[in-house]
Z-matrix of the N, CA and C atoms (Angstrom, degrees):
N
C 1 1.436
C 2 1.520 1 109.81
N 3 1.059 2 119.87 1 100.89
C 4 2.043 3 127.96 2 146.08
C 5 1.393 4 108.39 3 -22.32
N 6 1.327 5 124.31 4 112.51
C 7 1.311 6 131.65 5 170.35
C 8 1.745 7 103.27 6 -79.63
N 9 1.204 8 119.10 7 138.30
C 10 1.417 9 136.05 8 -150.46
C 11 1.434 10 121.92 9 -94.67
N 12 1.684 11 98.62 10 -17.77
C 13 1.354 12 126.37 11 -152.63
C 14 1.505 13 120.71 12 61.44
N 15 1.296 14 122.60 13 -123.20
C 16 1.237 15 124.99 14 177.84
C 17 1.441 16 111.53 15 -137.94
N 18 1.351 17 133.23 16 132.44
C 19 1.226 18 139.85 17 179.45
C 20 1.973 19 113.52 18 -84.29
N 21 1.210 20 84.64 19 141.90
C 22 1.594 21 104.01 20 -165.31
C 23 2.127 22 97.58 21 -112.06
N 24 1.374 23 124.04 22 160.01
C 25 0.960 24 108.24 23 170.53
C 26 0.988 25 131.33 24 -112.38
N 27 1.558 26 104.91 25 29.69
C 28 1.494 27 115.61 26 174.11
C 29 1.949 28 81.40 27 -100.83
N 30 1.310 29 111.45 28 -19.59
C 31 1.528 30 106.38 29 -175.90
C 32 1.632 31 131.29 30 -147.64
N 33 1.699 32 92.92 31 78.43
C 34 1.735 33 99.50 32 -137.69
C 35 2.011 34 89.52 33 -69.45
N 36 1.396 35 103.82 34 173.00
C 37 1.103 36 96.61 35 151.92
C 38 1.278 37 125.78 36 -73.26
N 39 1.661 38 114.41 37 173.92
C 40 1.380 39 116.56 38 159.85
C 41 1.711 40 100.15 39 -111.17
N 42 1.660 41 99.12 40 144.75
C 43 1.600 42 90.27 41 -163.30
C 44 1.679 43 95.65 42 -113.43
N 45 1.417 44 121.79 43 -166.71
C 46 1.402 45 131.00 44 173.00
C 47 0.737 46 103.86 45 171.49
N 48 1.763 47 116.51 46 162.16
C 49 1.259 48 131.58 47 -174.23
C 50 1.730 49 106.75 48 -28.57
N 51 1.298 50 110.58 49 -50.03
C 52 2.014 51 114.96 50 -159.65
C 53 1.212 52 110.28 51 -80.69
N 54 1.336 53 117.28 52 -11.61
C 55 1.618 54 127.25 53 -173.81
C 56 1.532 55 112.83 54 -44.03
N 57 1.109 56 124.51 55 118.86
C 58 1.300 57 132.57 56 162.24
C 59 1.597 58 95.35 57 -86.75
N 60 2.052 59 97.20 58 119.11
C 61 1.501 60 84.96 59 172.09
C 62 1.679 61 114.34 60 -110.24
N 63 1.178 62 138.58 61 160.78
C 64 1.419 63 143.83 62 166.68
C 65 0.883 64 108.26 63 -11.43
N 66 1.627 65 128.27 64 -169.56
C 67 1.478 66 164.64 65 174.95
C 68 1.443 67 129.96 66 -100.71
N 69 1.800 68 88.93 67 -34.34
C 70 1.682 69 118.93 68 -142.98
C 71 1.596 70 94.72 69 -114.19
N 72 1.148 71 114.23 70 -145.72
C 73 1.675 72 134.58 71 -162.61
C 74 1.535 73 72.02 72 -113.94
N 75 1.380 74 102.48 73 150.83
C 76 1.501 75 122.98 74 160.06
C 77 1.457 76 117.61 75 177.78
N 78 1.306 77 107.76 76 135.65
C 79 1.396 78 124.14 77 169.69
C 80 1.616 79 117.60 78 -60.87
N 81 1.567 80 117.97 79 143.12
C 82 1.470 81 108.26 80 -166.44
C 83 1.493 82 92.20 81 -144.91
N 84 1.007 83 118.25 82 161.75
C 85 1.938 84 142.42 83 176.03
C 86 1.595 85 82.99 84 -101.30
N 87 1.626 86 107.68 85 133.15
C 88 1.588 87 115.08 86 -176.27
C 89 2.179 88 78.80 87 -104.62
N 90 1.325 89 102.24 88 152.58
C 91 1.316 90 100.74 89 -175.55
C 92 1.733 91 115.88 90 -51.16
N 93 1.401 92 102.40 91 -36.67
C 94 1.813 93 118.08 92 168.73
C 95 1.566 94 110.14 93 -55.30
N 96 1.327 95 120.15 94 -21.77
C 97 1.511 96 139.89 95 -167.40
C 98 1.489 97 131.81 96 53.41
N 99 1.702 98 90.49 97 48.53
C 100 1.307 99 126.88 98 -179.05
C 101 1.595 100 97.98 99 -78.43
N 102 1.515 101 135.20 100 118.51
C 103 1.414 102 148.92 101 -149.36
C 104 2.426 103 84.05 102 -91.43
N 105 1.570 104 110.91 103 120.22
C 106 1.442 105 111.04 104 -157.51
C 107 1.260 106 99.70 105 -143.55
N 108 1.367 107 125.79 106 114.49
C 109 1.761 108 138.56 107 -176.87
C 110 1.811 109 85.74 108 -90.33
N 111 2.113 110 105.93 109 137.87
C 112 1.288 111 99.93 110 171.88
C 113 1.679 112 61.00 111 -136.42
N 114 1.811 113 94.96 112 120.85
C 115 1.327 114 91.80 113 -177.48
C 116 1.976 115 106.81 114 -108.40
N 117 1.236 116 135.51 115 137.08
C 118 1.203 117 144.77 116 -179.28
C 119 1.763 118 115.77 117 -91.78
N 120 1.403 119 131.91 118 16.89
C 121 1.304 120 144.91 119 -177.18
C 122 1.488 121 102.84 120 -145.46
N 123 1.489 122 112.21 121 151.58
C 124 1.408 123 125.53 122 -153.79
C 125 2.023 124 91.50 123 -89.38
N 126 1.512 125 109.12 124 -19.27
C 127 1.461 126 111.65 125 173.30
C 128 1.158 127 102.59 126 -46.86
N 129 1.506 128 110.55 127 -76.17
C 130 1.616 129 127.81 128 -137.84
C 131 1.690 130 88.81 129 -79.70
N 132 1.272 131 136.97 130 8.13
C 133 1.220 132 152.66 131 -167.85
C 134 1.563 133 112.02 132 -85.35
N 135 1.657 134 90.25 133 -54.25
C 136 1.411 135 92.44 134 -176.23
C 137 1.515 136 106.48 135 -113.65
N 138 1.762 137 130.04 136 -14.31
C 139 1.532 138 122.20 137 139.00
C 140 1.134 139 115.98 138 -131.66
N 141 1.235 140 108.21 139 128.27
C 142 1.935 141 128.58 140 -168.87
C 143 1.718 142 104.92 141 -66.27
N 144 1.789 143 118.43 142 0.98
C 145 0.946 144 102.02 143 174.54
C 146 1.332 145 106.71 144 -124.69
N 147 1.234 146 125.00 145 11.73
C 148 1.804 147 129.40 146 165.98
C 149 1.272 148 103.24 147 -58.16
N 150 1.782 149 106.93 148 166.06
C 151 1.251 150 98.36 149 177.46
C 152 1.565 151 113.62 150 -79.38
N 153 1.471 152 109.13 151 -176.56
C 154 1.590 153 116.83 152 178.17
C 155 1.679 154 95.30 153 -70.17
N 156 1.624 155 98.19 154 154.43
C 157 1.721 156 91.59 155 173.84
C 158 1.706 157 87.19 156 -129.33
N 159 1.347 158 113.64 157 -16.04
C 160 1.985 159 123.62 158 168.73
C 161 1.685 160 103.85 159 -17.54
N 162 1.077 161 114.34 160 129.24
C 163 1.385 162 159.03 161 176.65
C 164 1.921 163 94.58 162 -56.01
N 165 0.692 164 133.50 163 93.66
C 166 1.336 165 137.26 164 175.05
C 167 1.730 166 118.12 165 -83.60
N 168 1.584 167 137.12 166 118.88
C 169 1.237 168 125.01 167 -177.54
C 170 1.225 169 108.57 168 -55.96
N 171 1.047 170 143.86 169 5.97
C 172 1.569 171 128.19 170 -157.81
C 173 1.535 172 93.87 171 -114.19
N 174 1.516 173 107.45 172 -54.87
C 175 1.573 174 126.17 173 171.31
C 176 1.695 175 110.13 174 -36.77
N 177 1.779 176 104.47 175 -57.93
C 178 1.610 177 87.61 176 -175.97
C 179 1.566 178 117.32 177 -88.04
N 180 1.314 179 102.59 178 -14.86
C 181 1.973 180 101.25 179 171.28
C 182 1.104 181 96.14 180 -57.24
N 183 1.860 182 132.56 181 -50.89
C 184 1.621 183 121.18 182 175.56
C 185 1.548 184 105.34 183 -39.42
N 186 1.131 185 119.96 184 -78.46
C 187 1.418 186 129.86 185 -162.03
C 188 1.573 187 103.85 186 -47.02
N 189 1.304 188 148.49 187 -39.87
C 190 1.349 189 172.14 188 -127.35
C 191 1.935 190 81.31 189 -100.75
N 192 1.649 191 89.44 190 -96.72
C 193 1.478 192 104.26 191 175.47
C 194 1.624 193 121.50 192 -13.14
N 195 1.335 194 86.90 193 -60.48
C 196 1.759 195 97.01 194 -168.02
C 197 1.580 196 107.73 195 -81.10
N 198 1.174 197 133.87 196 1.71
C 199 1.409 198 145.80 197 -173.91
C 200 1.960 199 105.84 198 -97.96
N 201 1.620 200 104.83 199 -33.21
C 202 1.006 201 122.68 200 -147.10
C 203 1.802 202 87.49 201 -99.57
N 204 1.125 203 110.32 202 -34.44
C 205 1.351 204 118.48 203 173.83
C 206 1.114 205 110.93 204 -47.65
N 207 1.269 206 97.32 205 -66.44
C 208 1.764 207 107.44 206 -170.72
C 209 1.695 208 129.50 207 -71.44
N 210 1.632 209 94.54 208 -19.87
C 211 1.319 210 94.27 209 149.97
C 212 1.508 211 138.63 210 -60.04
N 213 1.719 212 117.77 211 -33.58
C 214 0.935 213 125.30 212 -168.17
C 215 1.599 214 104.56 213 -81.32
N 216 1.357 215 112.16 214 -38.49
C 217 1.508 216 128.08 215 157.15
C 218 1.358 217 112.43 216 -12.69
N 219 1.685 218 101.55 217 -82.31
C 220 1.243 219 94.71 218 175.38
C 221 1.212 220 131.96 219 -94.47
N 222 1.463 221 104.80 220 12.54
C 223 1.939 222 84.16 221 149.89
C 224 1.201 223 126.00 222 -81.07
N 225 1.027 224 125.68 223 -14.40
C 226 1.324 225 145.20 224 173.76
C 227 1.368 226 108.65 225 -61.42
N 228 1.046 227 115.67 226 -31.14
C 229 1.400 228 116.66 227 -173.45
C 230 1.822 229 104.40 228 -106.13
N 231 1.225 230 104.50 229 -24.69
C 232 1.393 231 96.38 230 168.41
C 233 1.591 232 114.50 231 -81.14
N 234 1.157 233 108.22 232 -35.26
C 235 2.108 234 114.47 233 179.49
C 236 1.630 235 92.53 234 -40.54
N 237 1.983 236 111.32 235 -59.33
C 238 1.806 237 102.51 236 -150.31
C 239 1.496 238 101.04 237 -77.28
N 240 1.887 239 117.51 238 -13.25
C 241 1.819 240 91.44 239 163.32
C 242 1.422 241 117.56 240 -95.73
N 243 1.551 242 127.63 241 -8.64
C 244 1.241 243 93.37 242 154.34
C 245 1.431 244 120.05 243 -97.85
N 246 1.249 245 155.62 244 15.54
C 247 1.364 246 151.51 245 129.63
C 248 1.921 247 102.60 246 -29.21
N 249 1.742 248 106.46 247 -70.84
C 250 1.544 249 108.49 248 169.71
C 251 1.641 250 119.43 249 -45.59
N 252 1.131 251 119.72 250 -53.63
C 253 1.964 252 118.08 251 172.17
C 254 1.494 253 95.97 252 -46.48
N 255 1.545 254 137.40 253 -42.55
C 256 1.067 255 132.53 254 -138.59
C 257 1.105 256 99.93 255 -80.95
N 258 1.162 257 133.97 256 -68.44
C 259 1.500 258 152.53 257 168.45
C 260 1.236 259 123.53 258 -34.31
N 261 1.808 260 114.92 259 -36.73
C 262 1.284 261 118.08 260 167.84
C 263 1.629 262 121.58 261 -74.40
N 264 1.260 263 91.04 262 -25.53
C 265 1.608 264 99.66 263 -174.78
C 266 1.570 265 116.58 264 -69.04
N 267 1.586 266 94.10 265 -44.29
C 268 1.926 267 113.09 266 164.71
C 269 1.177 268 114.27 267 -54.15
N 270 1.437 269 125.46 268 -30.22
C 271 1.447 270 134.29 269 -149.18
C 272 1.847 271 100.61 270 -97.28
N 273 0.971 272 99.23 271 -16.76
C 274 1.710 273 116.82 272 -160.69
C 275 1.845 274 96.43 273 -87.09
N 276 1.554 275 109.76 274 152.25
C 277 1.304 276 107.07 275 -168.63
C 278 1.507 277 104.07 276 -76.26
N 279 2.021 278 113.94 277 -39.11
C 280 1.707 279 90.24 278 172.77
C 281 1.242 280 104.22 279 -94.09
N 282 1.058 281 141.86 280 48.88
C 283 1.837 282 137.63 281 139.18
C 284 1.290 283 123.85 282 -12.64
N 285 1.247 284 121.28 283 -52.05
C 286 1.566 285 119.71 284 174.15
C 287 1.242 286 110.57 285 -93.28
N 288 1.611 287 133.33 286 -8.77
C 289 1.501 288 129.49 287 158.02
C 290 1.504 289 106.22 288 -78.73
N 291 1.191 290 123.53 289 -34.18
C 292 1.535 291 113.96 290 170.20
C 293 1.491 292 124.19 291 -63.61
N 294 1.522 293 115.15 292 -32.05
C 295 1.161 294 119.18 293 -157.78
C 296 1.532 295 95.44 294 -93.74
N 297 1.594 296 132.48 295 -25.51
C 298 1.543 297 148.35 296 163.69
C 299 1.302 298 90.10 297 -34.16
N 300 1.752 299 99.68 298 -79.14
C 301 1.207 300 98.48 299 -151.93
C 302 1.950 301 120.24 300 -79.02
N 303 1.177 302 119.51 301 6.25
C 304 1.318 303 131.42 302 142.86
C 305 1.448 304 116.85 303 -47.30
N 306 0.983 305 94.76 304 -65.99
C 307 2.132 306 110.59 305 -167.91
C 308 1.537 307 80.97 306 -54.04
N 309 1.539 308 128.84 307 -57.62
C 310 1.930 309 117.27 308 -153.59
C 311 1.190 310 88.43 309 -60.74
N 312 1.389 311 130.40 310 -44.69
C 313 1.715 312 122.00 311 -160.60
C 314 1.676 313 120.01 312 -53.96
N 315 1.456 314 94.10 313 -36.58
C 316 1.325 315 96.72 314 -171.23
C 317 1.192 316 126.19 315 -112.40
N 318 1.627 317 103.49 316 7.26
C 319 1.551 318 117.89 317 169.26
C 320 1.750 319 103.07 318 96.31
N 321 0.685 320 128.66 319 25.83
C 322 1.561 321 128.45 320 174.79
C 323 1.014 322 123.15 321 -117.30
């Protein structure tokens, strides 16, 4: 099946039995070629002429991406303070009584 894209109503689709249809709001050719909103957002739900508020792949790979960034961000920023705790803690005269009694705390 040819994915169709999405129908607009200046440019509905034409649909058929094989039609793979969208995700989103889209305009469709009813086989009679009755002009037919199958809308996918609670907007176009309650007026067929609001805008789309549909979830776009591009929109949430943005959102994804940029979420994913900032995760790495701050691990990054958490690795060099605990790498820094790490070293101080080693560096310290009870270092291996601190680090004992770490491991009992947490079962290790």
């Amino acid at each position: 099946m040819k994915d169709p894209g999405t129908g607009t109503r200046e440019n509905p689709l034409v649909t058929t039995l094989d039609t793979q249809l969208p995700v989103v709001c889209f305009w469709f050719l009813d086989p009679d070629g009755t002009l037919c909103l199958a809308p996918g957002c609670t907007a176009r739900i309650q007026d067929p002429e609001a805008q789309c508020l549909c979830d776009t792949l591009a929109a949430r790979l943005d959102r994804l991406t940029a979420r994913l960034q900032d995760l790495q961000e701050r691990q990054d920023t958490e690795n060099v303070w605990w790498h820094a705790l790490s070293d101080v803690v080693r560096d310290h005269p009870d270092g291996q009584t601190i680090l004992t009694a770490t491991r009992n705390r947490t079962g290790r």
